[in-house]
C-alpha positions, 0 to 999 in steps of 0.5 A: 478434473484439472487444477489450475495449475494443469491447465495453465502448464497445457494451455502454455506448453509448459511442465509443471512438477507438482512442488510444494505449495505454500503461503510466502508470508507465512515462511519468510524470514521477518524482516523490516520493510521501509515503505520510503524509497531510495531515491528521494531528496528534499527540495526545501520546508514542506510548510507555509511557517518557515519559522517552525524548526522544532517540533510542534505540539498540536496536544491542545488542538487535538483535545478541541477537536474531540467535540467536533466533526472527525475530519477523517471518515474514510479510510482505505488500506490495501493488503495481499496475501502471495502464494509459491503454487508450483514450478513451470519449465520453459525451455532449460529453466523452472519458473515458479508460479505466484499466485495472490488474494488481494484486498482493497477496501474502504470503510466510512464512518457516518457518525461516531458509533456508526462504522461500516464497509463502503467498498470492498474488492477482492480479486485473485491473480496469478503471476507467470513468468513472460515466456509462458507465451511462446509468441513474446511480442508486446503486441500479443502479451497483453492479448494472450494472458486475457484468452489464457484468462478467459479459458482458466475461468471456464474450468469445472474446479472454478465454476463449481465453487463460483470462484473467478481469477481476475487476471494472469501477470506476467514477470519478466522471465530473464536471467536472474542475479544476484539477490534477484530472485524469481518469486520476488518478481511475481510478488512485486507483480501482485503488489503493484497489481494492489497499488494500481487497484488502491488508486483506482478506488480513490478515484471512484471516490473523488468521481462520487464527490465522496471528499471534500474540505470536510470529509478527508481519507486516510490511506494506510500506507506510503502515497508513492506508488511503486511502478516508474511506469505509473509516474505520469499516470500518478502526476495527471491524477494528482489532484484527485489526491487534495483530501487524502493523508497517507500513513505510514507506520514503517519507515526508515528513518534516515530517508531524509539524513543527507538533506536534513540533519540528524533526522532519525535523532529529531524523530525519536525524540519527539514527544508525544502529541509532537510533530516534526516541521514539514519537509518538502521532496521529491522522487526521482521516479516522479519528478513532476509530483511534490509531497509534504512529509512529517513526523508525528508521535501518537504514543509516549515512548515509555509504552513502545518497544524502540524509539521509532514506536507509536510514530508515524509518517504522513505525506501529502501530494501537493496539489496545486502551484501554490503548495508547490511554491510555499509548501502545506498551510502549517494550520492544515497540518496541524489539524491533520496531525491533531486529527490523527491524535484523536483517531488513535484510540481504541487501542488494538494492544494484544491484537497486534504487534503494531499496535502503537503505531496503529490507528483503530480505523485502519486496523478495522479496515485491514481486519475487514480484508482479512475476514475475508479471503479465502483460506490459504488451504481452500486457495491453494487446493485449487492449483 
């Protein structure tokens, strides 16, 4: 019985060498990823108070808030788990094979004690290098990874378990240099697989007039998406994007340091229950969307490990002309921010090292996603 591997080497006309197969999340070097991008500058205040140039306490809203209606009661994350499955030679060059769990899910929350999955997709992806197709024109690609999908999913060691694989990726297969590595490529793919499936299912919800003024999402993770090639995608569907806050809980904080003057210093700083005025900026990649970003301590700092712990990051596309030209109501801020205060709690202490900047919504959901993917030993043994 062959393993997907074998079949994708013959399919392809490749040699595969039987390497060692591993999780890459699980031996990589720990390393601090800044979910800001490089290429951002900030085109003036993000907010309708221009006045506001110190930090904001939003303390005593949020404590108004806890008798009322949550603001938030959706709330998404996406995460994937990559796989090194082998190395493929085409022509005078190996090229590893990436592999992919993802998971995209929304969870919902109806009532205060009532918390529940409301979407959930898990789709597994492969990220071969573009030469595996011998015949490399643009109009062929994109048809012969569908047939070379089709076929992989009617082989015996799928069928016999019900597992399907939702698509082949392909990763550029040029010369590397340096810092450049091959593995990196497919990864991005698979990540950017994840991104394009994050704003697809905001999308479905927006469809079903699932949010509105009263009903808003949190994503967890930065609003910009990583593909240049999503940048008009992402600027036609922006107003889908009115009701959703995205969270980071990494960020760098000197993305902002040559247009806003001692940004890093302004933000470990912040007191608790503080925000930081808005900013607003633009990619770029994008240069058709706005965002509004801001800074906002949910933790005392007597409680986290660096200056930067138990702050968040929070962005919000600007949808509509006027927000454009006057920046984010402050009072919409402000309820956002009290809003986050109050989705703080839980604490996820001891179940993960995040937990300051954890919100337990979000840590629910992403726990969901990892309930549910396959082993790392049952996903590899299938290459």
């Amino acid at each position: 019985m062959d393993r997907v591997l074998d079949f994708i080497a013959k399919e392809t006309d490749g040699k595969n060498y039987k390497s060692y197969r591993y999780c890459l999340e699980s031996v990589q070097i720990p390393r601090i990823f800044y979910e800001d991008k490089n290429d951002i500058r900030v085109k003036k205040k993000g907010e309708t108070d221009k006045s506001l140039t110190n930090p904001k306490s939003v303390k005593k809203l949020a404590k108004t808030l806890v008798r009322r209606e949550p603001l938030f009661k959706y709330f998404l994350d996406g995460s994937r788990r990559t796989y090194k499955v082998d190395d493929i030679a085409y022509g005078k060059r190996l090229y590893p094979i990436i592999a992919g769990q993802i998971g995209v899910a929304v969870c919902f929350r109806e009532t205060p004690t009532s918390f529940k999955p409301f979407s959930l997709k898990t789709p597994l992806v492969v990220a071969v290098p573009e030469n595996a197709n011998a015949n490399t024109s643009l109009s062929n690609e994109h048809l012969f990874f569908n047939n070379l999908l089709k076929k992989l999913n009617t082989q015996s060691v799928l069928k016999k378990q019900n597992i399907q694989f939702h698509k082949i990726l392909s990763y550029s297969s040029s010369g590397t240099k340096e810092k450049d590595k091959y593995e990196d490529r497919g990864v991005a793919k698979i990540q950017e697989e994840m991104t394009g499936l994050e704003q697809r299912v905001v999308l479905d919800l927006v469809k079903k007039r699932k949010l509105n003024s009263d009903t808003y999402l949190i994503k967890d993770g930065s609003l910009e998406y990583l593909k240049t090639s999503e940048a008009k995608e992402l600027s036609a569907i922006k107003s889908n994007y009115d009701c959703v806050v995205g969270v980071s809980k990494t960020f760098n904080p000197e993305a902002l340091s040559s247009d806003v003057k001692d940004i890093s210093r302004k933000i470990a700083d912040l007191n608790e229950y503080e925000r930081t005025p808005a900013f607003m900026y633009q990619s770029e990649r994008i240069p058709d969307v706005l965002f509004s970003v801001w800074y906002l301590r949910i933790r005392s700092k007597n409680y986290t490990e660096s200056p930067f712990g138990g702050v968040l990051k929070l962005e919000k596309i600007l949808v509509w002309d006027k927000q454009e030209e006057e920046g984010l109501d402050s009072d919409e801020i402000d309820l956002i921010s009290a809003n986050i205060i109050n989705e703080r709690n839980p604490v996820c202490y001891g179940n993960d090292k995040r937990w300051a900047k954890h919100l337990y919504p979000i840590f629910l959901t992403e726990s969901f996603i990892k309930s549910k993917y396959l082993s790392d030993l049952h996903f590899i043994n299938l290459f």
